[in-house]
Kinemage of the C-alpha trace (Angstrom):
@kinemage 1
@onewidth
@group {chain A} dominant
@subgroup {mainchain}
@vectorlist {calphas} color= white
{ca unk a 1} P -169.203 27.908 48.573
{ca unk a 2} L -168.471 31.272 49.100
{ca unk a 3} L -168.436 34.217 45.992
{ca unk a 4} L -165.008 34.839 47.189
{ca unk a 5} L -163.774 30.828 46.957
{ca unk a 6} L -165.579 30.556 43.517
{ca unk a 7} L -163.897 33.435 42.027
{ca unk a 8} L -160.720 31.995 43.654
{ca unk a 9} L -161.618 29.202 41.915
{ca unk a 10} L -162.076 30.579 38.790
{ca unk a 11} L -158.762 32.690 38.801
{ca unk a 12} L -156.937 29.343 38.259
{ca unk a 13} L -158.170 28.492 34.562
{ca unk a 14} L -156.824 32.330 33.897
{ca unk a 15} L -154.263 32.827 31.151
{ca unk a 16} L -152.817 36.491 31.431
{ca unk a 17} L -149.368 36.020 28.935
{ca unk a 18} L -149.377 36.428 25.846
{ca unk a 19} L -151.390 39.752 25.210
{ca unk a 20} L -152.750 39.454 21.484
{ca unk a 21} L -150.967 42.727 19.635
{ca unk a 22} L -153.921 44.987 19.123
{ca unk a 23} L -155.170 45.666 14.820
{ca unk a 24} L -156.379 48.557 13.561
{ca unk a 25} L -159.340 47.956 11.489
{ca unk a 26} L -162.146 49.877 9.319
{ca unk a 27} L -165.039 51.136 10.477
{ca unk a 28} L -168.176 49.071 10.428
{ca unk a 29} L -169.867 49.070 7.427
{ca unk a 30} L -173.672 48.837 6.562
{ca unk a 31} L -175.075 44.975 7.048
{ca unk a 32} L -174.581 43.077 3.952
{ca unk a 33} L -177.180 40.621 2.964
{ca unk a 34} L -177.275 36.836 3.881
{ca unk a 35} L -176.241 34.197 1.327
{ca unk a 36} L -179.604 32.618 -0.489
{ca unk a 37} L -178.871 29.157 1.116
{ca unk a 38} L -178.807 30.919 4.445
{ca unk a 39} L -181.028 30.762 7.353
{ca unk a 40} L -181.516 34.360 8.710
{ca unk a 41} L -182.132 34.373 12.812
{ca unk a 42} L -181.948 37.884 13.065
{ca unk a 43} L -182.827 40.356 10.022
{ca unk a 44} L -182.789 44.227 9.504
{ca unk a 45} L -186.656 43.338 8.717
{ca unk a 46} L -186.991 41.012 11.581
{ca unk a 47} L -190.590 41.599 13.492
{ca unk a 48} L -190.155 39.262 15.734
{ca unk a 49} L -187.629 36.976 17.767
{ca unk a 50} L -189.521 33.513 16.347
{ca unk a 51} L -185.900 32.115 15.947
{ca unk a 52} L -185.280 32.169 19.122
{ca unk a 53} L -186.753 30.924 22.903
{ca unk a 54} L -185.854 31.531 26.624
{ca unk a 55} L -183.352 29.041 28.183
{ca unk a 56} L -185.376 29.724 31.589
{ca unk a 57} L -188.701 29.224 30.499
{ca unk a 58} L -188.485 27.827 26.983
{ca unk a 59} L -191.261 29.885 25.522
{ca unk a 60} L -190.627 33.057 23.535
{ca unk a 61} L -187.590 35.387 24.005
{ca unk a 62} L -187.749 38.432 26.301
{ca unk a 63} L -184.650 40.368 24.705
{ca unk a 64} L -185.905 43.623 22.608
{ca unk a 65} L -186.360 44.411 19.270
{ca unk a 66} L -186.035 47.416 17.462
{ca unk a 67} L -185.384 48.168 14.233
{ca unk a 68} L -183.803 44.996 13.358
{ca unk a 69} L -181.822 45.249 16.392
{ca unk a 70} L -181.656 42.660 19.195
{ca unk a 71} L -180.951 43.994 22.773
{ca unk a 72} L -179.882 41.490 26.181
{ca unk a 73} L -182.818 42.472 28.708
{ca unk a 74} L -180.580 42.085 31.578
{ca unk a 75} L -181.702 39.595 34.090
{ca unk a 76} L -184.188 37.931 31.513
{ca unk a 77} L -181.570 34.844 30.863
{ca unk a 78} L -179.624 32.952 28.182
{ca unk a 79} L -181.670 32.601 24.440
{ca unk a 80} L -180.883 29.942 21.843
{ca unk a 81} L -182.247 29.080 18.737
{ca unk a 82} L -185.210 27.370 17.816
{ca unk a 83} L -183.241 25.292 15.671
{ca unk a 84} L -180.015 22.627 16.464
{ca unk a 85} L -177.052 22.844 14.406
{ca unk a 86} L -174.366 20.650 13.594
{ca unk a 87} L -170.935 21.807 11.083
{ca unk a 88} L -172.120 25.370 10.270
{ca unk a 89} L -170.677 29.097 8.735
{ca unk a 90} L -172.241 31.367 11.269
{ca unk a 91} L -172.025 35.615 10.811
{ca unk a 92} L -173.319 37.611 13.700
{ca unk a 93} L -172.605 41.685 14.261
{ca unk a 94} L -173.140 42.841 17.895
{ca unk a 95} L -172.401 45.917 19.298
{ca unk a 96} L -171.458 47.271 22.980
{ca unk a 97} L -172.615 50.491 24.943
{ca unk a 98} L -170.631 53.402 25.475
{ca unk a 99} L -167.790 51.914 28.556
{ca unk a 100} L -168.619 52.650 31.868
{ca unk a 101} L -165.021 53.692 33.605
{ca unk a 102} L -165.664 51.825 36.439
{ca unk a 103} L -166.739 48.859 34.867
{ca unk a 104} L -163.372 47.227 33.810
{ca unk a 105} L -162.412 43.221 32.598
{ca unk a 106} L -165.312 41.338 32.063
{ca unk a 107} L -167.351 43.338 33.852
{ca unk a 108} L -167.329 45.651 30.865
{ca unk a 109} L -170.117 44.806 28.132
{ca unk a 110} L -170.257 41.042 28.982
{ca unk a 111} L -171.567 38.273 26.320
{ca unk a 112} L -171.352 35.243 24.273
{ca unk a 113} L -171.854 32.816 21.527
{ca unk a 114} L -172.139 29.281 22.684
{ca unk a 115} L -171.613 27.089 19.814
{ca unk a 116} L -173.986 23.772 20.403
{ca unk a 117} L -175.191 25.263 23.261
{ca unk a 118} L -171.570 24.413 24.704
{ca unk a 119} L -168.498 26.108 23.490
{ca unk a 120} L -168.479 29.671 24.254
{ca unk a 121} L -166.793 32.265 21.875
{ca unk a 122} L -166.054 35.232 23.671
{ca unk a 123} L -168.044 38.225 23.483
{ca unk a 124} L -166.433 41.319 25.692
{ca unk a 125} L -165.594 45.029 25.239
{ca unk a 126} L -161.900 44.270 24.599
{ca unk a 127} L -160.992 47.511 23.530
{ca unk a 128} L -158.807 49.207 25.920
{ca unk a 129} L -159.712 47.053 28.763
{ca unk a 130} L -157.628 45.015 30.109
{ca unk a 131} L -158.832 41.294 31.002
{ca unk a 132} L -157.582 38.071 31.013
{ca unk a 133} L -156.315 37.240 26.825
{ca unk a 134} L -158.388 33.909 27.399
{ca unk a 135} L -161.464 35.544 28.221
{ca unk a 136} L -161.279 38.890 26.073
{ca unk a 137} L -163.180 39.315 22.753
{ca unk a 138} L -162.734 35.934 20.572
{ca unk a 139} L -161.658 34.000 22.592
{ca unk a 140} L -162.547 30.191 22.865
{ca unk a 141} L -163.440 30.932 26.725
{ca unk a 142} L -160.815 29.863 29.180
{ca unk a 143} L -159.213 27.920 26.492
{ca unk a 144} L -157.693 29.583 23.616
{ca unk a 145} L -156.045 33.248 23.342
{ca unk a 146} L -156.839 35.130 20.418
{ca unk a 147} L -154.207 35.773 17.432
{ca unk a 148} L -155.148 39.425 17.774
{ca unk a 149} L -157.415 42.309 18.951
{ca unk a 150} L -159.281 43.533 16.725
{ca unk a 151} L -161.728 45.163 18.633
{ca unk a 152} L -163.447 48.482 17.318
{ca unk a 153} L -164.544 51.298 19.899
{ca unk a 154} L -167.276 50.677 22.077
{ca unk a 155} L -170.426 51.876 20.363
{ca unk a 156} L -169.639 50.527 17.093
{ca unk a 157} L -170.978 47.286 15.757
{ca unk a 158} L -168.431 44.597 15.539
{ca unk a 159} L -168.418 41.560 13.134
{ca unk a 160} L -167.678 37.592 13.428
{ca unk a 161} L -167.524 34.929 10.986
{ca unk a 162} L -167.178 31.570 12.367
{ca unk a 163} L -166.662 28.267 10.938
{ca unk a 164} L -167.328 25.476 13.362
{ca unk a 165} L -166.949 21.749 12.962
{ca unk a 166} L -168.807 19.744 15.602
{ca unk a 167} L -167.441 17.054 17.912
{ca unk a 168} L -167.898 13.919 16.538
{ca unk a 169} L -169.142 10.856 19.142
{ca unk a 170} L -170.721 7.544 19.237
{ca unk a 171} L -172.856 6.403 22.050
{ca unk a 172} L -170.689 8.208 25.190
{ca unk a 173} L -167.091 8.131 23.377
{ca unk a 174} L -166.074 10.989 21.941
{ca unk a 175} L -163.867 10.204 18.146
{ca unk a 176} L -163.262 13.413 17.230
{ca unk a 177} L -162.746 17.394 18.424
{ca unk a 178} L -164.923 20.164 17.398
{ca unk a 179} L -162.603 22.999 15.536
{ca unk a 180} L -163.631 26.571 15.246
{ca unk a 181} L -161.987 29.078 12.831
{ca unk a 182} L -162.913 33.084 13.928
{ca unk a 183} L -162.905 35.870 12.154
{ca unk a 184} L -163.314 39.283 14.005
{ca unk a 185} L -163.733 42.475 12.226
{ca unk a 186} L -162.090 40.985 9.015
{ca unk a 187} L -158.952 39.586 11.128
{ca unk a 188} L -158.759 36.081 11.553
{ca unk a 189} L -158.283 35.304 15.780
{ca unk a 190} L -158.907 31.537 16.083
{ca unk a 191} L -157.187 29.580 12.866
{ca unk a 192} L -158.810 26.039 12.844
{ca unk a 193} L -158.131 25.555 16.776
{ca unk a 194} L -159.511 22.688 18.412
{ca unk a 195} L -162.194 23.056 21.159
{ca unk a 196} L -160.508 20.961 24.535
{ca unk a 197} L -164.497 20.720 25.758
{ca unk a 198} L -167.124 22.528 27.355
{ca unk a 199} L -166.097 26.396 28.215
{ca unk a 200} L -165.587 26.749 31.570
{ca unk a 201} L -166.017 29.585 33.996
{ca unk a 202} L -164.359 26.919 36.783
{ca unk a 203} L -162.504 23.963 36.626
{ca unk a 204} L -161.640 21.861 33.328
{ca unk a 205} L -162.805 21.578 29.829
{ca unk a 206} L -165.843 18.487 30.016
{ca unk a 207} L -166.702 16.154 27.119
{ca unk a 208} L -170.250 15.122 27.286
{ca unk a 209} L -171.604 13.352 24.247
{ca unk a 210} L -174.233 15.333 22.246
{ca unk a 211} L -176.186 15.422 19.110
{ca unk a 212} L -176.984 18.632 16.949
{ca unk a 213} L -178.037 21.117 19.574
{ca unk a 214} L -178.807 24.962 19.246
{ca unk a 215} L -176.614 28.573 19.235
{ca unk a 216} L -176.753 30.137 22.309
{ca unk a 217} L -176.543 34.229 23.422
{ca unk a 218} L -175.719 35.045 26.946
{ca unk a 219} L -177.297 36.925 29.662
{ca unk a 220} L -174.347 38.453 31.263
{ca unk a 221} L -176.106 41.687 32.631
{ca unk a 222} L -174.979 43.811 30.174
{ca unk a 223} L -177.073 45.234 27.205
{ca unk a 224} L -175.277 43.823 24.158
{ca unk a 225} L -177.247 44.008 20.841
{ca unk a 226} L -177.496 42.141 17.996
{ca unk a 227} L -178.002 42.236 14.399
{ca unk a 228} L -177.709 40.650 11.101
{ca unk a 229} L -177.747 37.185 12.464
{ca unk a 230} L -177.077 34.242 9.965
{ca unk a 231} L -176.056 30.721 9.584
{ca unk a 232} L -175.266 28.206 6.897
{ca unk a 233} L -175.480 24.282 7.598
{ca unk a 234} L -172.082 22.641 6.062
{ca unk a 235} L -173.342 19.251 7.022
């Protein structure tokens, strides 16, 4: 298959009405700390990336570090956490660099979150740049259109607070949906919205069954960075 029939492809799982009304919000404030029951994967006194392992190779992320702050090393591949998660509270504050002009959509300051290794919330330079509402910044990928935009300027960090509750299944059959609540900048973008399947860049939503399974940051060429990473078990 061709580039050109994939992205044809791909074009048909595109939702382009409504466009989320964009929201003012403050500027970004200094990290907070994490709750005491919290397990910190990425800290202002972080040394290393321990929490965290190459999809590719499985040994030791190859993303940068600096002062806290966790960089994509473009062409290095996906990370995930050491760690699987079920039901969690997850906070994570990521930043993009300043927009290239000619980079437009999602080919501007391209990301992700993949809940259970799975179920991708959007993470995109939405602000100002026109895309897709299903794919643009908080969105459940290719499923679910953000209530809002709430997107600061490019070169400021941005927040999200995410409540997830995992899929429930036994043996292949799947009893119950996965829900995911977002919360971008202080504006709530994803109220308690069920999760059809797997996220998508072609075709339909997939169910496999699946246990407890790790957070996932994505390799999309583009040097996102990370900090004050955090997550709470609810289960």
């Amino acid at each position: 298959m061709t580039d050109q029939q994939r992205h044809t492809l791909a074009a048909k799982t595109e939702v382009w009405t409504p466009v989320p009304a964009v929201v003012k919000v403050a500027a970004a404030q200094a990290p907070q700390a994490a709750p005491s029951d919290a397990l910190v994967l990425l800290g202002a006194t972080s040394a290393d990336l321990t929490q965290w392992r190459s999809v590719n190779s499985g040994k030791a992320a190859e993303w940068s570090l600096q002062n806290g702050e966790m960089t994509v090393k473009p062409g290095t591949g996906d990370i995930r956490t050491v760690e699987n998660f079920c039901d969690i509270q997850l906070h994570l504050e990521w930043r993009t660099t300043k927009a290239d002009p000619a980079k437009t959509g999602q080919a501007r300051n391209n990301s992700g979150i993949f809940l259970q290794d799975k179920y991708e919330i959007q993470i995109l330079d939405s602000y100002q740049n026109a895309t897709y509402p299903n794919g643009q910044a908080g969105s459940v990928y290719k499923q679910t259109i953000p209530l809002a935009n709430a997107m600061r300027p490019d070169g400021q960090w941005q927040q999200y607070d995410i409540i997830y509750r995992a899929p429930r299944f036994e043996g292949n059959k799947r009893l119950a949906a996965g829900f995911v609540t977002v919360l971008h900048n202080g504006v709530l973008l994803q109220n308690h919205t069920e999760i059809l399947g797997t996220t998508e860049w072609i075709g339909p939503p997939q169910q496999p069954a699946h246990g407890c399974a790790p957070l996932k940051l994505q390799d999309h060429g583009d040097k996102v960075s990370f900090r004050n990473i955090w997550v709470r078990k609810l289960d």
